[in-house]
C-alpha positions as CSV (number, residue, x, y, z in Angstrom):
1,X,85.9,37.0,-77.4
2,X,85.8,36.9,-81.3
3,X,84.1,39.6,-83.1
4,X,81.2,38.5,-85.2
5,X,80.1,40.0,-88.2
6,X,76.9,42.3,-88.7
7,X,75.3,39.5,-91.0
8,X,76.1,36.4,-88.8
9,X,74.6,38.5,-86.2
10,X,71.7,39.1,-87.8
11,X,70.5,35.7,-88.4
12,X,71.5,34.5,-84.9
13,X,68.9,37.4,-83.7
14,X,66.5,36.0,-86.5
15,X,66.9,32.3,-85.2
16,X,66.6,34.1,-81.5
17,X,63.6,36.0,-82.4
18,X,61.7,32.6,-84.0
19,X,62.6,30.6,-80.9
20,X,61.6,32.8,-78.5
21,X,58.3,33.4,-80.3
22,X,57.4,30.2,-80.7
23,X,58.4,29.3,-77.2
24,X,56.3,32.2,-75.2
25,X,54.5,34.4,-77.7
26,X,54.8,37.4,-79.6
27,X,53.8,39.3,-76.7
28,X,57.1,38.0,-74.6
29,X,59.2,37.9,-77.3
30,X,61.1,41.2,-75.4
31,X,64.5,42.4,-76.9
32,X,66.2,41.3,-73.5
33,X,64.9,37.8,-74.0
34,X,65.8,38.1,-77.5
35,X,69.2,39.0,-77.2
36,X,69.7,36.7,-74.3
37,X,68.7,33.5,-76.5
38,X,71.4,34.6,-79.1
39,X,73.8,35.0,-76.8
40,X,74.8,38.1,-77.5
41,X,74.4,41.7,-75.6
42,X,71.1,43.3,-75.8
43,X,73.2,46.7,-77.8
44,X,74.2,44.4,-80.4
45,X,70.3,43.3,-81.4
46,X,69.4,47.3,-81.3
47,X,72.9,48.4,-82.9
48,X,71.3,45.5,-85.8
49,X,67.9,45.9,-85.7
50,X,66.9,49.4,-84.8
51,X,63.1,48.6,-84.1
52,X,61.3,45.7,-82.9
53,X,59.2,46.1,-86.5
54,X,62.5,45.6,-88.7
55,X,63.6,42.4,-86.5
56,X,60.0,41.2,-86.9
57,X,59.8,42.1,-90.7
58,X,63.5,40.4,-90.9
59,X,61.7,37.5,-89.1
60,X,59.6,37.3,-92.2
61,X,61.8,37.6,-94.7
62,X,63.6,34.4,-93.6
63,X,61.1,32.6,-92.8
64,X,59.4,33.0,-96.1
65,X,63.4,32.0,-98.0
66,X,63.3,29.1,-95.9
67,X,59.8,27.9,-97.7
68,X,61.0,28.9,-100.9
69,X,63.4,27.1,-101.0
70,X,61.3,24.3,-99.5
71,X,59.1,24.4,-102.3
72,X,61.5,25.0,-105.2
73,X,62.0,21.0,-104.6
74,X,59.2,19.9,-105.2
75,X,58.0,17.8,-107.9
76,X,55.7,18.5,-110.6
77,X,52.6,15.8,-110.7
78,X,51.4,14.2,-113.9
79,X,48.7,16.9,-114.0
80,X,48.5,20.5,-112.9
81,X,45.9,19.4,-110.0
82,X,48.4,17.1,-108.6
83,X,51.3,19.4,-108.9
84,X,49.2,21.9,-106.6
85,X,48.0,19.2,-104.2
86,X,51.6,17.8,-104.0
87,X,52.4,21.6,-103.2
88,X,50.5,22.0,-100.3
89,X,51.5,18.6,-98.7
90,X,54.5,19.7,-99.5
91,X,54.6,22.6,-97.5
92,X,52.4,20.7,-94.5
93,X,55.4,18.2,-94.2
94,X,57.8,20.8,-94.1
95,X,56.1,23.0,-91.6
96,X,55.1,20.2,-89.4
97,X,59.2,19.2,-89.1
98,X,59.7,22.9,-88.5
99,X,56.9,23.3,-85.9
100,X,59.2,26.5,-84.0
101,X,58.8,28.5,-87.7
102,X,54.9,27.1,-87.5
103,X,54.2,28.5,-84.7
104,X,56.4,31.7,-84.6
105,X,55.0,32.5,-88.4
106,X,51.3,32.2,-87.2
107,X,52.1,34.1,-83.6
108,X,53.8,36.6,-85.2
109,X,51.5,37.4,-87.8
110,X,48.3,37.4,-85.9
111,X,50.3,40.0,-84.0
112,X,51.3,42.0,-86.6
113,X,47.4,42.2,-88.1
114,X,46.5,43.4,-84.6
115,X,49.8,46.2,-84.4
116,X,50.5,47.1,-87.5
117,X,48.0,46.5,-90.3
118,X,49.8,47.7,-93.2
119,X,53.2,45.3,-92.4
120,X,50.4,42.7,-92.3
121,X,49.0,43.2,-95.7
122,X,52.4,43.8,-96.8
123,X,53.2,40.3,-95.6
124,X,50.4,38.6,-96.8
125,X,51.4,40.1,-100.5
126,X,54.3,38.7,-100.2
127,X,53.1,35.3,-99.0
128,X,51.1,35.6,-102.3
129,X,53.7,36.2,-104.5
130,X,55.9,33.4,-102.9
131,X,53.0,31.2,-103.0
132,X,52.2,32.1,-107.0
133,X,55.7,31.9,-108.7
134,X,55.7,28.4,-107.1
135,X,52.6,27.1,-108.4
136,X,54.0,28.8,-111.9
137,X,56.8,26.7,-111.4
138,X,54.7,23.4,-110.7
139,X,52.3,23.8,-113.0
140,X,54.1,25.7,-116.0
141,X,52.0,27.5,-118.5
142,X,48.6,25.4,-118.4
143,X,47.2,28.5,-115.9
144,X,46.2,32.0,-117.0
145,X,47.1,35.0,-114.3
146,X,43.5,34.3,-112.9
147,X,43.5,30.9,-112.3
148,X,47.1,31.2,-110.7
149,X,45.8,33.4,-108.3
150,X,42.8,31.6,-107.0
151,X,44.8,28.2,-107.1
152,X,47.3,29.7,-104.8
153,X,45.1,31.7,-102.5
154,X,42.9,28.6,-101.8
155,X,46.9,26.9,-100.9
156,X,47.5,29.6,-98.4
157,X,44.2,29.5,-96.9
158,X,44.0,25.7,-96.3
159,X,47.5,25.9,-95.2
160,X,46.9,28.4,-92.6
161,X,43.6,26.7,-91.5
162,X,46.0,23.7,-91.1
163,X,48.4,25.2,-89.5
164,X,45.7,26.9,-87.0
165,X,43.9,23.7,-86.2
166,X,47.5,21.2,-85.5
167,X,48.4,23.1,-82.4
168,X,44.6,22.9,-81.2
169,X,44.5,19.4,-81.7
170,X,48.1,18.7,-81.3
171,X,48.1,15.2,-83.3
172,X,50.5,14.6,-86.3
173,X,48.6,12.0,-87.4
174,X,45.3,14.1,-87.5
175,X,47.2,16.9,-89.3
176,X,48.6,14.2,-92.2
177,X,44.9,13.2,-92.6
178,X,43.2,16.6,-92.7
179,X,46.1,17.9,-95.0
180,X,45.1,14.7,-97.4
181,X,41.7,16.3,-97.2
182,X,42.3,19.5,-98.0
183,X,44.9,18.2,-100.4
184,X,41.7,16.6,-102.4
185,X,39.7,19.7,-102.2
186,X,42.2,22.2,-104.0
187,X,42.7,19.0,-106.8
188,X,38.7,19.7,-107.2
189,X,39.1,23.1,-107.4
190,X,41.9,23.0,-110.2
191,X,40.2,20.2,-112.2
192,X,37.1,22.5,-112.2
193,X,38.5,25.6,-113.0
């Protein structure tokens, strides 16, 4: 059997940790069942990862760089309320062809607000950040430090009522239309701001 390396490792438990997740909840997502999905022996995931918090937390961390670099693609609009609509469809599309990270993202933190509130706002910071230094990106100069922030909170929160209501409903199509939706409400905001 070929040795693997500490970092390959990692990500297979990362990729593990998402699929099981998604497949049967935070709350299932044991470090047996973990290290069973990778394929690998269940001393290797704690020889890695020595708590269940750092594999969670390394959870997070990939699957924000994974919509980073979603949304460093994306193209600025002819105005800066189209560059932030086109961001949050943008995001929708992405998530909805990635519906394992959809669903292990939302399980996962919902879990984590529950277990460990301080990760959680930790997280959510971060998701900020993320969420800000794209809209910077999309919009350039034309917004102040305010107006930055409330543009990209209000992207966060309709994205995460999206995200919320798809598996409810379970229809793509409904999802493309109630992201249009949404899509016209933050262009509103940023035209009014």
């Amino acid at each position: 059997m070929a040795r693997v390396g500490a970092e390959l490792r990692r990500q297979d438990f990362v990729e593990a940790t998402i699929k099981v997740i998604a497949e049967h909840g935070v709350a299932d997502a044991t470090t047996r069942r973990i290290a069973a999905a990778a394929d690998s022996p269940l001393a290797s995931l704690h020889y890695v990862f020595h708590t269940k918090d750092d594999l969670f937390y390394a959870v997070y961390e990939s699957l924000f760089s994974q919509l980073q670099q979603a949304m460093e693609h994306v193209p600025a609009g002819p105005t800066p309320a189209e560059s932030a609509a086109e961001m949050l469809r943008q995001l929708i599309t992405w998530l909805a062809s990635h519906p394992d990270l959809a669903r292990a993202q939302s399980e996962l933190f919902f879990w984590t607000l529950r277990n460990n509130p301080e990760l959680a706002r930790k997280i959510y910071t971060m998701a900020m950040e993320a969420t800000e230094q794209a809209m910077e990106r999309a919009v350039g100069p034309q917004f102040d430090k305010t107006r930055l922030n409330t543009v990209s909170r209000l992207l966060v929160q309709l994205a995460d009522g999206l995200l919320l209501a798809w598996p409810a409903h379970g229809d793509l199509e409904q999802l493309k239309v109630e992201t249009e939706t949404a899509c016209l409400a933050l262009k509103l905001l940023v035209e009014n701001l």
